[in-house]
C-alpha positions as CSV (number, residue, x, y, z in Angstrom):
1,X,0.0,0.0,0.0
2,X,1.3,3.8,-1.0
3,X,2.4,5.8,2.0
4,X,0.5,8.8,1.1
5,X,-2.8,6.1,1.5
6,X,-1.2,5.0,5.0
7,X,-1.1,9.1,5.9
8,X,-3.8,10.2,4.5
9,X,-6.8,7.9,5.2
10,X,-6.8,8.0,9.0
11,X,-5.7,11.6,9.2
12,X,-8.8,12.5,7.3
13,X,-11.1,10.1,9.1
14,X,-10.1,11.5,12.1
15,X,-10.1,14.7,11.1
16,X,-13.4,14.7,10.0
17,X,-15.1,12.6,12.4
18,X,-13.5,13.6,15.8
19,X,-13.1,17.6,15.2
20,X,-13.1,18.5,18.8
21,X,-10.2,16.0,19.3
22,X,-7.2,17.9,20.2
23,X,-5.1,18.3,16.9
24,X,-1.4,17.2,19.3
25,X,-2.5,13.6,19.4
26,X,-3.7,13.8,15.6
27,X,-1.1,15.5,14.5
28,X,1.6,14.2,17.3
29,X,1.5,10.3,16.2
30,X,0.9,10.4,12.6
31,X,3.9,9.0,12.4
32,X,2.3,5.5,13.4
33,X,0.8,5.7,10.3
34,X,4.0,4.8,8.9
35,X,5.8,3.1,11.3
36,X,5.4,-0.4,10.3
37,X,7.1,-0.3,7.6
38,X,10.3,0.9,9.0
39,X,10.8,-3.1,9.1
40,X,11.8,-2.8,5.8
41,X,14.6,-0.5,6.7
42,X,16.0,-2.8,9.4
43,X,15.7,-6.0,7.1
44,X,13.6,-6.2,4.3
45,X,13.7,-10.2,4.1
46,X,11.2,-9.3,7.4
47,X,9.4,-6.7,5.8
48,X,6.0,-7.5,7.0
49,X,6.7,-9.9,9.6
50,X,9.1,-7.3,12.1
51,X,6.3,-4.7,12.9
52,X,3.8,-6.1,11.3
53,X,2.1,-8.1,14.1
54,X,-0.4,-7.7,16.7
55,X,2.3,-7.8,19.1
56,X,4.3,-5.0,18.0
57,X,1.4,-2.6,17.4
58,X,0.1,-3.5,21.0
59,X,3.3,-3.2,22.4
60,X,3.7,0.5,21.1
61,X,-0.5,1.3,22.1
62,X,0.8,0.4,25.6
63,X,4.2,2.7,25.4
64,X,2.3,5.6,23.9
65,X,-0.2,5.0,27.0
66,X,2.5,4.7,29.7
67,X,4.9,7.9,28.1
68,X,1.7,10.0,27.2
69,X,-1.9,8.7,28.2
70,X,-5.2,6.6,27.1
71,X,-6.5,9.3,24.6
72,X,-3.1,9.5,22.9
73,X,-3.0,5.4,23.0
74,X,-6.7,5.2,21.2
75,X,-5.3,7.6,18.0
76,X,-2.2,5.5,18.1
77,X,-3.7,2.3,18.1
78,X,-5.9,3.4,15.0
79,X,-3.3,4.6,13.3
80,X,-1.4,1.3,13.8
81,X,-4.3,-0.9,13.3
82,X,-5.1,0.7,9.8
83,X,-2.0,0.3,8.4
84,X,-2.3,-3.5,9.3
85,X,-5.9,-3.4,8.0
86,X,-4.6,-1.6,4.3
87,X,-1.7,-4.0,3.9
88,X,-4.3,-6.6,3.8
89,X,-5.8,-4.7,0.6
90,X,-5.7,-6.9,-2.4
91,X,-3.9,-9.8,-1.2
92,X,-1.3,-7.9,0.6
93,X,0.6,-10.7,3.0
94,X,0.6,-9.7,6.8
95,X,2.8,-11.9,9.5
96,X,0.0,-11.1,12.1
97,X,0.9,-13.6,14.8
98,X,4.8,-13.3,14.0
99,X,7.2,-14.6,16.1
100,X,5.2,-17.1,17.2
101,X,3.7,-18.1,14.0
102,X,5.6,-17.5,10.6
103,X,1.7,-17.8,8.5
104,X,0.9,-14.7,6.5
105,X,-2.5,-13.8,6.4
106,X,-4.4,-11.9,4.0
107,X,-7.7,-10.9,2.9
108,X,-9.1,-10.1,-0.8
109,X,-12.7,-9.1,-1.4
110,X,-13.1,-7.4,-4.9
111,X,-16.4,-6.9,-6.7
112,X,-16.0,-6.9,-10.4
113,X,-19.1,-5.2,-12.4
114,X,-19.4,-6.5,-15.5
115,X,-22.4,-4.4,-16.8
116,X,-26.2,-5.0,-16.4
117,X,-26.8,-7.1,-13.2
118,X,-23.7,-9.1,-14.0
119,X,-20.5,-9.1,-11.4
120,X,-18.7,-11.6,-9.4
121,X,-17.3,-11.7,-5.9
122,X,-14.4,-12.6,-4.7
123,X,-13.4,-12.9,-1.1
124,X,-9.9,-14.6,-0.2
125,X,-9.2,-17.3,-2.7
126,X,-12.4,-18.4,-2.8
127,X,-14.5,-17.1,-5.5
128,X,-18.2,-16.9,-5.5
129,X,-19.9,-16.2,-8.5
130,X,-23.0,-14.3,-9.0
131,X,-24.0,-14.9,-12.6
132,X,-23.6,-18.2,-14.5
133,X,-22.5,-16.5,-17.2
134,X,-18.6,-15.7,-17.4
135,X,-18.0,-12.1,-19.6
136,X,-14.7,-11.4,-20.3
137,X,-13.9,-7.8,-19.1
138,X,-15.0,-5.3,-17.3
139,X,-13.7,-3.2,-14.7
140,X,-13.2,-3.3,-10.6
141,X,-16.5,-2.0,-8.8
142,X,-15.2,-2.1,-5.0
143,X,-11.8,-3.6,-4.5
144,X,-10.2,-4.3,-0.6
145,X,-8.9,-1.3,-0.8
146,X,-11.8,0.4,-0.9
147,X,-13.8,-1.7,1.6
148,X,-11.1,-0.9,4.2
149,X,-11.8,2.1,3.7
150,X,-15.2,1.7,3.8
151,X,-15.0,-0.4,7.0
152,X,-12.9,2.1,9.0
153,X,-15.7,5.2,8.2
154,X,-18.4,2.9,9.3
155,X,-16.1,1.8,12.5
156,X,-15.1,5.7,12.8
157,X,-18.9,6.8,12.6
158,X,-19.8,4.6,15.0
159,X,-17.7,5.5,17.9
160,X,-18.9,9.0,16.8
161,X,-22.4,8.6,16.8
162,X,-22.1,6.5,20.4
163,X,-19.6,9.5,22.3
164,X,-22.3,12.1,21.0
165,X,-25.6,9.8,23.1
């Protein structure tokens, strides 16, 4: 996934949803956005297996939350956990339980319109098919990329709509 996608997405989202949050945790830890991927710096034969597990990004949620506090920990966490969820985006490989298991994980979901009523679906390697009929072409209607995207608004709402009840 591009960096500027890594930056961007969550700045905005949080930006946008969370306006009264102050802007020096926002602002402060969007470097986390990033940060995973300094694993490639360090080795890249452990690109996506160094700082790309759950144990890393809780390890640095509880660090921010001991050297700053809990507020500061939630932006970070979100920051971290979306640059997991985008490296999933089309097939992207994630070592999510690394060290203690080498498996990389990944998810694909892509919806391919094909004109009329006529797409498919496909959703890891398994692909499920929504018309009998197989047309050649064709371009992507929602891709992983898109439904993270889609997922963290709708997660991001959420927590909006329940702090303003």
């Amino acid at each position: 996934m591009e960096t500027t996608f890594h930056i961007v997405i969550p700045l905005l989202l949080l930006l946008v949803f969370f306006p009264k949050l102050e802007k020096k945790y926002i602002l402060g830890l969007l470097f986390l956005t990033i940060l995973p991927d300094f694993d490639y710096m360090i080795n890249a034969n452990l690109h996506r297996f160094l700082f790309h597990n759950i144990f890393f990004v809780i390890g640095i949620i509880l660090l921010v939350w001991f050297l700053w506090n809990k507020k500061a920990a939630i932006v970070g966490g979100f920051y971290l956990f979306s640059h997991l969820l985008f490296d999933f985006a089309n097939g992207g490989f994630v070592a999510l339980f690394w060290p203690i298991y080498s498996n990389l994980y990944s998810i694909l979901f892509k919806i391919k319109y094909f004109g009329g009523l006529k797409f498919k679906i496909y959703l890891n390697w398994i692909m499920i098919e929504a018309s009998e009929v197989n047309i050649q072409g064709g371009g992507d209607l929602l891709t992983m990329s898109g439904m993270v995207v889609i997922i963290l608004l709708m997660l991001v709402a959420m927590v909006s709509w329940i702090k303003k009840r």
